[in-house]
C-alpha positions, 0 to 999 in steps of 0.5 A: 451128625445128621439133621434127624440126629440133631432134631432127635436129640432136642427132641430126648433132652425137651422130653425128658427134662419135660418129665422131670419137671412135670413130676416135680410140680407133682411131688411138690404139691404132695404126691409121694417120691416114691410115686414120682420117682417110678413115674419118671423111670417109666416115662423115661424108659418108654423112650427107648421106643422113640430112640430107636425110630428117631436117631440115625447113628446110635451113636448120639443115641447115647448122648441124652442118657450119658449126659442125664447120668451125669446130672443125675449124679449131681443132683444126689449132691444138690438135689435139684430133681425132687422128683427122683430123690428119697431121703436115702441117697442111692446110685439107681438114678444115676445106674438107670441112664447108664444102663439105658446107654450101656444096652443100646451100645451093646446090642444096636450096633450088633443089630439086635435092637430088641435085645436093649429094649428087652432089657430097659422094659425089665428095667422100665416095668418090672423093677418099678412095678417091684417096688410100687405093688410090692410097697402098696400091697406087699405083706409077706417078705423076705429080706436080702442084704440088709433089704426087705423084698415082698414075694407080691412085689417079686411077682410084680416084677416077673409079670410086668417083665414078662408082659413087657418083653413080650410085647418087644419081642412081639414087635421089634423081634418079628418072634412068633407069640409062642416062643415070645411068651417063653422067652419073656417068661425065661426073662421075667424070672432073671428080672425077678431073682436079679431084682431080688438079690441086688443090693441097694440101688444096683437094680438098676444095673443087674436087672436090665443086663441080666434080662438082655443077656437071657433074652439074647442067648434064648433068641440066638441059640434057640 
């Protein structure tokens, strides 16, 4: 381990437990959970960005989510980050990390970066968006798997996606504005549908792998 490994990682478990407990002061003085929990997940995703500029090895790059799945498992036992829990328990917080390690250990050591982040911004924004827009103003729905879905929030999630995977394309991909914004098009519809036909609490894992995926094979082979 390097000194900057060392610093990075004070520096991801100081942030993110700083964000866990500033939105819990929040939920605590009566914002909604909801509200606070898709705070959290974007503050936390936008992390990635920090991640990749901090840490020499990838490797350690993986301890803080790894680590923060496992507690996150813990707390949907005992409950001890408010600011992420509803009153239905649900894997997302705890698939959340995972996939945040899961994309980086795929794709960093292959040197495609933008890739991951492509994921985790679908994952960041898109599936967040999805839920809070389509909650707030959502009328006309559908329902999948017992679950009922908004076409607003779908379109939410298509947007939002598409808006974040151009902007990483755009800035860690060196991809010229053109072929960026069909890409992240291409990648905010696999966002969209994959958010749409996951079951309970597996968004958090079908969303992002299946925004990098698309990402990776349009950027490879086209």
């Amino acid at each position: 381990m390097t000194g900057a490994d060392l610093r990075a990682l004070l520096l991801s478990f100081a942030y993110v437990l700083t964000v866990l407990l500033f939105f819990d002061f929040l939920r605590r003085r009566g914002v909604s959970v909801v509200l606070t929990r898709k705070a959290v997940h974007i503050a936390v995703g936008m992390w990635v960005l920090p991640t990749l500029w901090l840490f020499d090895s990838w490797a350690w790059a993986l301890l803080p989510p790894i680590v923060f799945a496992v507690l996150n498992a813990l707390s949907l036992r005992f409950r001890f980050f408010g600011a992420i829990e509803v009153a239905e328990r649900s894997l997302g917080t705890v698939l959340f990390p995972l996939s945040f390690a899961g994309l980086l250990a795929l794709f960093w050591p292959a040197g495609r970066q933008e890739v991951a982040v492509a994921g985790i911004m679908a994952l960041t924004w898109g599936d967040s968006m999805a839920s809070l827009i389509g909650q707030a103003y959502g009328q006309r729905g559908y329902s999948l798997w017992g679950q009922r879905k908004t076409w607003l929030g779908s379109a939410a999630c298509f947007s939002w996606t598409m808006l974040a995977v151009t902007f990483t394309l755009r800035l860690l991909g060196s991809v010229a504005p053109l072929p960026a914004l069909l890409y992240a098009a291409a990648a905010g519809l696999a966002a969209a549908l994959s958010e749409a036909l996951s079951p309970k609490g597996t968004d958090n894992l079908f969303v992002p792998f299946a925004t990098a995926g698309v990402v990776y094979l349009l950027t490879t082979f086209l």
